[in-house]
N, C-alpha and C positions, 0 to 999 in steps of 0.2 A: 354703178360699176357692173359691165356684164359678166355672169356665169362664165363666158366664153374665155377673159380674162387670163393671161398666166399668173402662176405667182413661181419665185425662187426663192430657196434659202441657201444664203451662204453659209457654211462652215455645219459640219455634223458633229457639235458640241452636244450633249445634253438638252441645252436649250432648243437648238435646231431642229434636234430627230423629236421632240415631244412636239412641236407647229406640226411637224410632217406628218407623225402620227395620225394626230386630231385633223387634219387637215382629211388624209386619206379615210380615217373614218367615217368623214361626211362627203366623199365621193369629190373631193375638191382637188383635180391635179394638182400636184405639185413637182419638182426638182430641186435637188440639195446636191447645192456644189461645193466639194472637199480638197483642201490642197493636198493635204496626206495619202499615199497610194492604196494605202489600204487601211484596216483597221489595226496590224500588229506594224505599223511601219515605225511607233518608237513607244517607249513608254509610257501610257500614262497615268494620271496623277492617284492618288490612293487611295483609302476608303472614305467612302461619306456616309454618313447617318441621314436615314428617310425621314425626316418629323410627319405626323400623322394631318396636319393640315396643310401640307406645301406638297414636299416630295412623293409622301407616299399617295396625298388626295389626286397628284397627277398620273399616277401607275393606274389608280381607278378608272378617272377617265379616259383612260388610254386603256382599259381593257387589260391591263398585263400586271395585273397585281398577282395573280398567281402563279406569274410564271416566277415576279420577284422573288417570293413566300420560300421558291425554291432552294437560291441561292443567298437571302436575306442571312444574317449573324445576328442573333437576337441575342447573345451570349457576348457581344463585343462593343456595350454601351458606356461602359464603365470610362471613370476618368479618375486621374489621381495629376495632384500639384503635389511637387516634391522641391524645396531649398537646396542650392549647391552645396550646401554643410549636410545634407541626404535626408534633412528636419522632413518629414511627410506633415504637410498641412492642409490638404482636403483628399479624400477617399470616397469616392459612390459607393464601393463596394462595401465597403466600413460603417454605412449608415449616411455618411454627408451626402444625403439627396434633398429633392422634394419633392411631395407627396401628392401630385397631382394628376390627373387624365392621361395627360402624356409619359407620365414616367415609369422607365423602361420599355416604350412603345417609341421608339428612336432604331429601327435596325439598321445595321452596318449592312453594306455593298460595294465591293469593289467597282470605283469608275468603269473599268472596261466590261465587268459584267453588266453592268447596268446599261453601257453604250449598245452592248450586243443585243439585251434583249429590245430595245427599241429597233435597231436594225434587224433583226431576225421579222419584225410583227411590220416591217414596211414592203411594201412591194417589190420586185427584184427590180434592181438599177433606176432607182429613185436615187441613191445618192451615185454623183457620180465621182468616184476617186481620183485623185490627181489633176484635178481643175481646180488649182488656186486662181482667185479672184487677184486680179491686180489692182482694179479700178472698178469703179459704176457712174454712168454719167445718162442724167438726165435731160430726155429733151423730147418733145412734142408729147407730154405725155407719157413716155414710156422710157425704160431705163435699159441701156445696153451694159452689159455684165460687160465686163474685158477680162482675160485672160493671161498669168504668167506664160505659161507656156504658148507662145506668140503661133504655132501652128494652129491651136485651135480656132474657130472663129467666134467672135465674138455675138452673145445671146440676149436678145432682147424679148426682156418682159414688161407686165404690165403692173406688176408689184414686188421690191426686193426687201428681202430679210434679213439684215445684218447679224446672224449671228454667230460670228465670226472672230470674239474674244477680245480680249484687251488692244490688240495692234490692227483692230477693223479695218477693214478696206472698203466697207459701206458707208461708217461715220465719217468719214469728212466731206462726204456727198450732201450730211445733212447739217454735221456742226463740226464746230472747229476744235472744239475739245480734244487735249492729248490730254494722255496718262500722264501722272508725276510722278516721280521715285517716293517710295514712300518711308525710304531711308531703312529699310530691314530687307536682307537677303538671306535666303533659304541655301542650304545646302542639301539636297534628296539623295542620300544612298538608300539601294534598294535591294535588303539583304534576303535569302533565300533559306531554307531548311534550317530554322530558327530551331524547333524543338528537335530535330533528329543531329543536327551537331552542335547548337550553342546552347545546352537545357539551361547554363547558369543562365543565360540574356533570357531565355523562354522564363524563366523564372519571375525577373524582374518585371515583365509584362507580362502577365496568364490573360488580360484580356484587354480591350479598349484601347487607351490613348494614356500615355503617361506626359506629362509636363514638368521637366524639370528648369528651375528659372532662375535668374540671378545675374545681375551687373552688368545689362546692357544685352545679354546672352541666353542659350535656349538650347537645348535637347529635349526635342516631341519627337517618342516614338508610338510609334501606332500599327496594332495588331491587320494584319489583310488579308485575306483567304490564302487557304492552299499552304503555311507554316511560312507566310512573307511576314516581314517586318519592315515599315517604311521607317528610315529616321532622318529628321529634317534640325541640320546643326544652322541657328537661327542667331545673327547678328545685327544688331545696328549700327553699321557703317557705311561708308560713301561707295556708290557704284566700281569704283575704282581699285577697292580693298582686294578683292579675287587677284586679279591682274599685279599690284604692284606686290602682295606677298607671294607671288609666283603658282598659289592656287589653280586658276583658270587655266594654268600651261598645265599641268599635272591633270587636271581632270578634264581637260580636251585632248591631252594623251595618250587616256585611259591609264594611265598611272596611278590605277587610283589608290592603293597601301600605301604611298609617297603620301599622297594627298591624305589620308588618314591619319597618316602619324602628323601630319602638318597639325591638322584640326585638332589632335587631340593635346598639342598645346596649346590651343587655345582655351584648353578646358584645365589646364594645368591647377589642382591645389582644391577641386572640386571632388566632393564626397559620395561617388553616386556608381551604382553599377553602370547606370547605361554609359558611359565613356568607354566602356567594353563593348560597343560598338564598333569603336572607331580599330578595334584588333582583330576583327573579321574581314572577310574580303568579300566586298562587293557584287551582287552583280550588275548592278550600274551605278552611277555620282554624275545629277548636272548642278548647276549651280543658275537660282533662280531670283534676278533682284526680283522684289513686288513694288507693283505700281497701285496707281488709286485713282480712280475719277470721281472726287466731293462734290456730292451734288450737282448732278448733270442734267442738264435741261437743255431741248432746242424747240425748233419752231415745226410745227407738224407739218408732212410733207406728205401729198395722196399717194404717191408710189412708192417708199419707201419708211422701213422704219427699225427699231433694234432691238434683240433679246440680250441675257446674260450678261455677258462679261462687255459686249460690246458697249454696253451704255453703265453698268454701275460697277465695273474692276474695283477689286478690293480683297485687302489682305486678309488672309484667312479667318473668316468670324464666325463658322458653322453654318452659313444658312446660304452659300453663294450658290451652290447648285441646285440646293431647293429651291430657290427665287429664280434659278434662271431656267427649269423646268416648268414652275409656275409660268412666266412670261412666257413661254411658246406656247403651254394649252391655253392660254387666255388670250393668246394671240389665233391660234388659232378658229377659236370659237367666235372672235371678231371677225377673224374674213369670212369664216361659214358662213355666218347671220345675218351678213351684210354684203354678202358677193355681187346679189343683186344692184343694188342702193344706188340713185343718184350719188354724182360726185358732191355735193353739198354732206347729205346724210353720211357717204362714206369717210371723207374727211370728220365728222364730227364721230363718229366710231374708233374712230384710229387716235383723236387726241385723246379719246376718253379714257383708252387704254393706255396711251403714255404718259398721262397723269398720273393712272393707278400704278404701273410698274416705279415712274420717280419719285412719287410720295413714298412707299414701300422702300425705293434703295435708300431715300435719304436717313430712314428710321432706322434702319439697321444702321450706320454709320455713325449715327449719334450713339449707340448704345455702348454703353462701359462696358462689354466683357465681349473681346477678340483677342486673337493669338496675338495680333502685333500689338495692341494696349498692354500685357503682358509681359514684351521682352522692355525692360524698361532696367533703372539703376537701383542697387541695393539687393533687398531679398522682394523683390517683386513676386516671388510664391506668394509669401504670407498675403498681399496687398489682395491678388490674384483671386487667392482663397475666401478671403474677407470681401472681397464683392460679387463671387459666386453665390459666396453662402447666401448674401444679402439678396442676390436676385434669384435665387429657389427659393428664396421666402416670400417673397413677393409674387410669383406664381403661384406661391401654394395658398394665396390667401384672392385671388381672383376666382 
């Protein structure tokens, strides 16, 4: 493969901007095409925790761990499982840890701060905003980008990067794989000046991530820079559920205290402050089914291939943006090392990495402790707690 070579990445997710990064480091052009006009064009998703071999090891390699350090929550690791009858049954804070390398070397960071410092450390108009990808189609070699918005012309390169999340528009170029419902829908209200007018809610969370659980049901809220509180009212029911209790009309309204008092019957007879939540006002409510791709695998393609979300989507388990950070710098260091390479050499480079990122997704997906394993029937805390506990013991003995 020549130096001379383009490459593209669709979508400046997380995963995207760490390929660009690494990529630019080593003097490798690159373009990252974005459907979103810009970086504040909607909301996104809440804080994540750096673990110190995935996330934070790609900040390294990317040179911007210091700028992380800046804006890092070292104070916001904490997690508590709490029963709909208010039974508290695991605490970090309280001692329910484990005592290993890693613990408390987890810091929090808001997605958007995190997107910016990789966008801040890439060269100006490398990504380019408001080019959503409609399509990619390959032929002689080389793959031509298509474009939504039908004025633009369409861009042909010699390597594309799907990373471009759960509804890719690069993966069906290489496999057929769709997402499935995975039968649990998030509710995201995205409350604002937590401890300067709610102290009793500021109360309830002073740091981290609380999980309260129970009979099919979920209140996770989670502490975010700047005195935000994200809380995600978490069901499992059919895609359809929004729409037919009249939900989806209320919060594509912007109705959103309608739609609040909705939810908060749904929590009817439950013992928990955080349902005081649902008596504050918003300043935003989408409603988010989760999908899943189990175990995805396709056939290696020399001009094309996936990060993040595009090839392993999955409900919230802790580790989705660290592994889809990993997969870009690991992709990246793949086309560095091999820019050159015979196309034999280059295609065996590129499966070697897509081996490694789908062994990797599939291990996380077998693993007992995610948020969607979690919203399950009964007093699912206790269960919860019980196989946390069991797996920081098991860490702490490697």
């Amino acid at each position: 493969m020549s130096s001379q070579r383009s490459v593209a990445i669709v979508g400046a997710g997380l995963g995207g901007l760490a390929c660009a990064r690494i990529l630019q480091l080593r003097n490798i052009p690159v373009v990252v095409y974005e459907r979103e006009a810009s970086m504040s064009a909607r909301q996104q998703g809440g804080s994540l925790d750096m673990h110190p071999d995935t996330g934070f090891a790609v900040l390294e390699m990317a040179q911007l761990a210091d700028e992380f350090k800046k804006v890092a929550r070292y104070e916001d690791q904490g997690i508590k499982l709490i029963g709909m009858d208010g039974t508290l049954h695991f605490d970090s804070e309280a001692g329910d840890h484990w005592d290993t390398e890693d613990d408390g070397n987890r810091p929090e960071v808001d997605r958007i701060q995190l997107r910016q410092i990789f966008l801040d450390a890439l060269t100006p108009d490398t990504v380019k905003w408001g080019q959503g990808v409609s399509k990619v189609v390959e032929k002689d070699n080389k793959v031509t980008v298509h474009f939504i918005d039908s004025a633009l012309e369409p861009a042909v390169h010699d390597f594309v990067v799907g990373a471009d999340g759960a509804w890719s528009r690069v993966r069906p170029a290489i496999s057929p794989a769709v997402p499935e419902y995975s039968g649990m829908i998030y509710i995201d209200n995205f409350i604002k000046d937590v401890q300067k007018k709610y102290p009793h809610l500021a109360d309830f969370l002073k740091s981290g991530i609380a999980l309260v659980l129970g009979d099919n049901k979920g209140l996770i809220s989670q502490r975010n820079a700047n005195d935000v509180v994200r809380v995600y009212s978490a069901f499992r029911k059919p895609t359809s559920w929004p729409e037919e209790v009249g939900l989806k009309a209320l919060v594509d309204g912007g109705r959103w205290d309608e739609a609040n008092q909705l939810l908060l019957k749904q929590y009817e007879g439950w013992n928990t402050p955080a349902t005081g939540y649902f008596q504050v006002p918003p300043f935003s409510m989408d409603i988010r089914p989760l999908y899943a791709l189990r175990h995805h695998s396709w056939d290696t393609n020399a001009h094309m291939t996936l990060v993040g979300d595009a090839h392993m989507v999955a409900p919230p388990n802790g580790v989705g943006a660290n592994y889809a950070m990993l997969d870009g710098a690991e992709l990246g260091v793949v086309i560095a090392e091999n820019v050159s390479a015979n196309e034999e050499e280059w295609l065996k480079a590129i499966k070697a990495y897509e081996n490694k990122i789908q062994q990797r997704a599939w291990a996380s997906q077998n693993e007992e402790f995610s948020f969607g394993l979690m919203i399950s029937e009964g007093d699912s805390a206790a269960r919860a707690a019980a196989t946390l506990k069991q797996a920081f013991a098991a860490a702490a003995q490697k």
